[in-house]
N, C-alpha and C positions, 0 to 999 in steps of 0.2 A: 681894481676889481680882481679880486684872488678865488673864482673859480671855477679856477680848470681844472681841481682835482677830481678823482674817478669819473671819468666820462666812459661811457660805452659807446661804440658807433650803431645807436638804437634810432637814426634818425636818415630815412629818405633828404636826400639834399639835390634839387633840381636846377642846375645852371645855367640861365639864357643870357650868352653876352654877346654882344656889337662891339665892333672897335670901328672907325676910322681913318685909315692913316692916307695921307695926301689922294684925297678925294675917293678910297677903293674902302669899301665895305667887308668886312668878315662878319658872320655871325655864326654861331654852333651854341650846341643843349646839351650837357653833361650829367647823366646820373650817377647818382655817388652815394654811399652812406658815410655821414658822419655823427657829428654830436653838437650838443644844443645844452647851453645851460645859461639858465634866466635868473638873474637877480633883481633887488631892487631900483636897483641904479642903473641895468642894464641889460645885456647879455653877452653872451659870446658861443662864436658858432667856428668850432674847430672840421676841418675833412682834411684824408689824405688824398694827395695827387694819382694816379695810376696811368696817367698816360702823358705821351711828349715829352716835350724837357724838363715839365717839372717833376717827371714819375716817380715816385719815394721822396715828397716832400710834404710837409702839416701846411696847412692853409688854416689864418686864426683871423675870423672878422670881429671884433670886441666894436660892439655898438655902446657908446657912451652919454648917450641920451637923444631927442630928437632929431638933433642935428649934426651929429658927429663919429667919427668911427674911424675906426685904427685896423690895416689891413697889411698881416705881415707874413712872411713867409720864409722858410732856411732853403740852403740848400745854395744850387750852382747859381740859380735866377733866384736872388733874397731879397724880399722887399719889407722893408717897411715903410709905410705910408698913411698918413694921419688925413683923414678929412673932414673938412671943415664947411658946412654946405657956405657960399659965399665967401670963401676964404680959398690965398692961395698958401701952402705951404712949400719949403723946399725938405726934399725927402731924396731916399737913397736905393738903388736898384742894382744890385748885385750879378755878373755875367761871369762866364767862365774867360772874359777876355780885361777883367775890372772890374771898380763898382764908376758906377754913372750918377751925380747929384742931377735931380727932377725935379724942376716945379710940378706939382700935385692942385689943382681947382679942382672946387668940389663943386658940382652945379645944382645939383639935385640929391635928396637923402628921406627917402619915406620908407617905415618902419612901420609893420604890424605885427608883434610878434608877442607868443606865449609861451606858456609851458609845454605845449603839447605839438607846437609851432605856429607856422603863419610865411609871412612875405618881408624880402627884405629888398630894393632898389635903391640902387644910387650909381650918379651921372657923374664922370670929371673927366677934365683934358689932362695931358700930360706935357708939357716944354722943358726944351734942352736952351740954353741959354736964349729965353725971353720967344724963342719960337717955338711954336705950338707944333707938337709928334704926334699925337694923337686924342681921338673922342672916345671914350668908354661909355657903355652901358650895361649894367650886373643886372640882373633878377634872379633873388635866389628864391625856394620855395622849399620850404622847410617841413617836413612832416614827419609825426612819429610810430615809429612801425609798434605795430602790435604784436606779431611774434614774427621775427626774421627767420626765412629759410623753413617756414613751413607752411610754403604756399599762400601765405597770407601776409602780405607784405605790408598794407596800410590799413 
């Protein structure tokens, strides 16, 4: 799927995620503007980082049909990771101390999305050698501004 070309960041991009790691809960909501471009095959929704470790890095979700999606990122913390709803993959996660090979399950992956946006969710654990590090959960919420920066945001 080839397009990422001319994206503008013309798109509200709302983050709610859950992680947990041996039994402790994190959750936080991130807004962000990024970009959105929908094909027929698919879509893919690029944003930049701006805060913590990953701050000055692209976040690229390329959703490849009902059930699948490809979630990559450069930088010090670089991931890419393929998922597969019901499927485990092994995939690779980039530190400033190494990279680390990750089992990736996907558990859950529902998609509603258009042109002009919609919702994207999806669930998976993560394990280091056949033991489970963590439960993820994304919700992103995608919307397209109308005119940025002049007061009228969506």
């Amino acid at each position: 799927m080839s397009i990422l070309e001319n994206f503008d960041e013309n798109y509200k991009i709302i983050i709610r995620d859950r992680h947990t790691v041996a039994g402790e809960v994190s959750e936080s909501t991130t807004e962000l503007f990024g970009e959105l471009a929908v094909a027929q095959d698919g879509y893919v929704i690029r944003y930049n980082e701006h805060e913590g470790d990953f701050a000055g890095t692209t976040t690229n979700i390329s959703v490849m049909g009902p059930d699948s999606l490809r979630l990559s990122r450069g930088g010090s913390f670089g991931i890419d990771f393929l998922l597969e709803e019901g499927k485990r993959h092994n995939c690779f996660y980039d530190t400033p101390y190494g990279r680390l090979e990750m089992g990736v399950y996907a558990k859950k992956i529902d998609s509603d999305m258009r042109d002009d946006g919609g919702n994207l969710k999806f669930a998976y654990s993560l394990d280091i050698g056949g033991g489970e590090v963590s439960e993820n959960e994304l919700e992103l919420e995608v919307r397209e501004m109308k005119q940025r920066g002049a007061g009228t945001d969506v």
